[in-house]
C-alpha positions as CSV (number, residue, x, y, z in Angstrom):
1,X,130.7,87.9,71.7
2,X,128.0,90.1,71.4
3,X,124.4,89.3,73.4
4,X,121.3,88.6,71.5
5,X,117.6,88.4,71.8
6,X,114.6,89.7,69.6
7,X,113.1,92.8,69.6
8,X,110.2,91.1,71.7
9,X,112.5,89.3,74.3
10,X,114.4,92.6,74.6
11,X,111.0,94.6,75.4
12,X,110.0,92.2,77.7
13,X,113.3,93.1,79.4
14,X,111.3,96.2,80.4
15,X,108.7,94.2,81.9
16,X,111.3,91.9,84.2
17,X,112.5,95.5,85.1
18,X,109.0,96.6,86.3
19,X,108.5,93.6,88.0
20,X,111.6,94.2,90.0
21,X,111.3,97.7,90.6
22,X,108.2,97.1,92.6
23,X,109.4,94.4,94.7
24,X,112.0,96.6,95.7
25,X,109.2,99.0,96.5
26,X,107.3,96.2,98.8
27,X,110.5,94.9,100.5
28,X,111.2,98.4,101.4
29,X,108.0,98.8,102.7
30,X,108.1,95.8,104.8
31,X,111.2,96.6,105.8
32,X,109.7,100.0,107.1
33,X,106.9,98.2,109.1
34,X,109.3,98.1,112.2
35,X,110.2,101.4,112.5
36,X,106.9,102.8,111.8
37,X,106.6,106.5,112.9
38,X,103.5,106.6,114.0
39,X,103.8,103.5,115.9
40,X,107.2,104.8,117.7
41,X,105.3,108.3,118.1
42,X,102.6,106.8,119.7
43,X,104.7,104.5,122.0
44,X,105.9,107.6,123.2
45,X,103.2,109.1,123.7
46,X,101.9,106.1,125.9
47,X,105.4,105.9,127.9
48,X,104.7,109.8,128.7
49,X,102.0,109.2,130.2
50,X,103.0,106.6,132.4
51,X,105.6,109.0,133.4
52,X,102.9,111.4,134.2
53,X,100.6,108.2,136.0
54,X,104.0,107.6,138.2
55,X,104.0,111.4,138.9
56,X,100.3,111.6,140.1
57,X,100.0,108.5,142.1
58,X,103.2,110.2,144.1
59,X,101.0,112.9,144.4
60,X,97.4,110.9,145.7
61,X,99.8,109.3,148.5
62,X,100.7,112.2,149.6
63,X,97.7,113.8,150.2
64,X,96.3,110.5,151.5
65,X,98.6,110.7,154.2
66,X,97.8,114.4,154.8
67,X,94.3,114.0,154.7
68,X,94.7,111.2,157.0
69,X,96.7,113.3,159.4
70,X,93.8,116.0,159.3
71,X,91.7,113.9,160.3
72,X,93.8,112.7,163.0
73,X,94.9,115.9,164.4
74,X,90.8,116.8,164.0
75,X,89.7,113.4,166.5
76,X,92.2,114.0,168.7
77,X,91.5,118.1,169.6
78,X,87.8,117.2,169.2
79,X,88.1,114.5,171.3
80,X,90.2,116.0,174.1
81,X,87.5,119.3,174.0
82,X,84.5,116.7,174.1
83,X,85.9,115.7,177.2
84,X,86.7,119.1,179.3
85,X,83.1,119.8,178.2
86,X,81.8,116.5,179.9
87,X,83.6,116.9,182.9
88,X,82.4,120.2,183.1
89,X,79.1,119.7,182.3
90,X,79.0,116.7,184.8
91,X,80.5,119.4,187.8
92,X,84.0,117.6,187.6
93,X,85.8,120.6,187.6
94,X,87.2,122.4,190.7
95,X,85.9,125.7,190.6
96,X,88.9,127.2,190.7
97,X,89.7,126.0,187.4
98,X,86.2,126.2,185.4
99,X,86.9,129.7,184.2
100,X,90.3,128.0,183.0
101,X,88.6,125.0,181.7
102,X,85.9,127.1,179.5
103,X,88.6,129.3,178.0
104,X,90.8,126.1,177.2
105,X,87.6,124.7,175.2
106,X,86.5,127.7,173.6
107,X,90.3,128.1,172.3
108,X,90.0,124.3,171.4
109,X,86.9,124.7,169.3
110,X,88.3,127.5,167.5
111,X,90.9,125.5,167.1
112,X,89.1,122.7,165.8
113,X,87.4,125.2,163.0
114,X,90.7,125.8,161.7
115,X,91.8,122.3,161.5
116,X,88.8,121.5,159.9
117,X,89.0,124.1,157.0
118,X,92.5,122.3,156.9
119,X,91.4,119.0,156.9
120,X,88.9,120.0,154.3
121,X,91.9,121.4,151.9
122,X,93.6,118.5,152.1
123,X,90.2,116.7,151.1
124,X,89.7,118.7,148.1
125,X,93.6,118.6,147.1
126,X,93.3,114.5,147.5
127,X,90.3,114.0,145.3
128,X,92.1,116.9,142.7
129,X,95.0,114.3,142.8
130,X,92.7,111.2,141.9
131,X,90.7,112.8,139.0
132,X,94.6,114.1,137.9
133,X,95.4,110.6,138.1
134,X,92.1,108.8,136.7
135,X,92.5,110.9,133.7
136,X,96.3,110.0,133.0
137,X,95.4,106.4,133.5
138,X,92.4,106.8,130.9
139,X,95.2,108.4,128.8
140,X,97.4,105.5,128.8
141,X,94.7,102.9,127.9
142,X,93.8,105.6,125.3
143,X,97.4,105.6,123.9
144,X,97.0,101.6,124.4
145,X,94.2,101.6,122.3
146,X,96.2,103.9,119.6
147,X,99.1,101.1,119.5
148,X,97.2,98.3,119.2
149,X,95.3,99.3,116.8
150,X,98.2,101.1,114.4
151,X,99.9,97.6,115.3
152,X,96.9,95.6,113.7
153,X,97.3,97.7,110.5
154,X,100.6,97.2,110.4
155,X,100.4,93.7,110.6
156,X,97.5,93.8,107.8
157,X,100.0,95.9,105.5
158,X,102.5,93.6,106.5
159,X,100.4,90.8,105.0
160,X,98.8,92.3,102.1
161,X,102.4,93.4,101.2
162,X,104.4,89.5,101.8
163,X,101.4,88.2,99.3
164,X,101.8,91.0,96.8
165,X,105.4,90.5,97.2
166,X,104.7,86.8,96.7
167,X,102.4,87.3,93.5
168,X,105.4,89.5,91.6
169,X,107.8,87.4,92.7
170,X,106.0,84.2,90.8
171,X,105.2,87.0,87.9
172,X,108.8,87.3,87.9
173,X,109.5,83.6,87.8
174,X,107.7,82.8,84.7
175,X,108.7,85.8,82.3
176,X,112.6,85.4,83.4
177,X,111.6,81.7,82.3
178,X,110.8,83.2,78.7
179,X,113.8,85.0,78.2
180,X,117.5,83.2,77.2
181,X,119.3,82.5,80.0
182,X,122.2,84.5,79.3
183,X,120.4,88.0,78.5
184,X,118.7,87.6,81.8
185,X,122.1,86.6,83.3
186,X,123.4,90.0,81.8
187,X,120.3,92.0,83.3
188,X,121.1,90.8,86.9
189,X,124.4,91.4,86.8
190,X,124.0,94.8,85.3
191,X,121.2,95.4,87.8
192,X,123.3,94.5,90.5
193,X,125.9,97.3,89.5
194,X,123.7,99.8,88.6
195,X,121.5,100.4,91.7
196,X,118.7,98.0,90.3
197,X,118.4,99.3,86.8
198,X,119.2,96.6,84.6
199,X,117.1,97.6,81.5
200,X,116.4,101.2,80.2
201,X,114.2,102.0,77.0
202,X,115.1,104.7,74.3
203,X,112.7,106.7,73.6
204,X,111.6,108.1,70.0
205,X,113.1,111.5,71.3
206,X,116.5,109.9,71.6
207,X,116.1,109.7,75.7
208,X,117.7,107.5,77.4
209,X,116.4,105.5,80.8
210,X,118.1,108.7,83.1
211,X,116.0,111.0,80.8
212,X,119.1,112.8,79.3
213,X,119.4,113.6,75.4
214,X,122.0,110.4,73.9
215,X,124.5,112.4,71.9
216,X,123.7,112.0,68.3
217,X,127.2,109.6,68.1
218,X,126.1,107.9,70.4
219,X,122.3,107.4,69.0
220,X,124.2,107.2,65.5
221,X,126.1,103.8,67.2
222,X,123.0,102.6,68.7
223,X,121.0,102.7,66.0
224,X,123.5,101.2,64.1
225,X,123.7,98.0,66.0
226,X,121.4,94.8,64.9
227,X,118.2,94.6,66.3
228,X,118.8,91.4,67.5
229,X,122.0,92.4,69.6
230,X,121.8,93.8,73.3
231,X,122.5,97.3,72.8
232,X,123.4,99.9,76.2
233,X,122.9,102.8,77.8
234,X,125.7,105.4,77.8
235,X,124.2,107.2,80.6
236,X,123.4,104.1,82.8
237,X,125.4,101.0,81.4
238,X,122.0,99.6,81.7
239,X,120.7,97.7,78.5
240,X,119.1,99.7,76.1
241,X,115.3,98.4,75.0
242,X,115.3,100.2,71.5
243,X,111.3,100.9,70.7
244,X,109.6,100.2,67.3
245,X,110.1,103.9,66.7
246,X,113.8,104.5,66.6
């Protein structure tokens, strides 16, 4: 037995289809929130640069420690020096081995130059490591920064999108509630097998919802059948909202 509904409850058909063409939009979208690109892109970018902070703080400790052994080695030839110098400078030395004893410091403080423009590489290669490091670190409260705040938005869009969702969803409610049961029972179940198109309108060009030309049979049959009866799309099996023009 054929389907019926006025012309008016059959356009608002069209309506109901709108209405659930955009929630599929805004589920989709809050579907998407979780597996936001830029979020994942910036996560990455953040877990980089931790990589990179692990990579530098390797670095500072080891030229700590050879900074520290510099300085060591420094003390200890400088200190050892210092000392033939006082014992020489306080007579201490047999003099038999003061010639010995000036030659062993003057090859000590040349010694202790060289050591020094070590001790000073290492210096400059540990504070090179630090700023390499402070700047990672800034980077990584910088890419901190960039989630939390892309993660704020998304939970704003998430939001805006649950109420708009919300707002079509009672829109929906109340013109399904004008419309006979069973026509809306045949636009779900149509809607349901057809990839969510449930309700297609013919245009005064003979087009039909996919946007093809109806063959002028099939346009012949359609406009055959009564107003009042659901009539459908040969293209899309959808049901066919005939306009006041054909």
């Amino acid at each position: 037995m054929p389907i019926t509904a006025t012309p008016e409850q059959q356009r608002k058909l069209l309506d109901l289809q709108s209405l659930d063409s955009q929630l599929v939009r805004v589920r989709a979208q809050i579907d998407n929130i979780p597996h936001d690109k830029q979020l994942h892109s910036l996560r990455q970018g953040g877990a980089a640069a931790v990589e990179r902070a692990k990579t530098a703080q390797e670095q500072v400790a080891e030229h700590e420690a050879a900074a520290e052994e510099a300085e060591r080695v420094v003390a200890e030839t400088t200190k050892r020096r210092d000392g033939m110098q006082s014992r020489l400078d306080a007579d201490q030395v047999a003099s038999r081995d003061v010639q010995a004893v000036t030659i062993e410091i003057a090859e000590l403080t040349l010694r202790i130059g060289q050591l020094e423009d070590a001790q000073l590489e290492a210096i400059q290669a540990l504070e090179e490591s630090q700023a390499a490091l402070e700047l990672v670190q800034a980077q990584i409260a910088e890419a901190q920064q960039a989630v939390n705040v892309r993660i704020t938005t998304l939970n704003e869009q998430g939001q805006q999108l649950s109420l708009q969702g919300k707002e079509l969803t009672a829109e929906r409610e109340l013109l399904a509630k004008e419309l006979p049961a069973d026509v809306v029972a045949e636009y779900e179940q149509l809607r349901d097998q057809n990839q969510g198109i449930g309700a297609v309108e013919l245009t005064a060009q003979g087009l039909s919802g996919a946007g093809l030309p109806i063959a002028p049979a099939e346009l012949a049959e359609i406009k055959n059948t009564p107003a009042n009866e659901l009539a459908y799309c040969p293209d899309t099996g959808a049901i066919l909202v005939r306009s006041e023009l054909v």
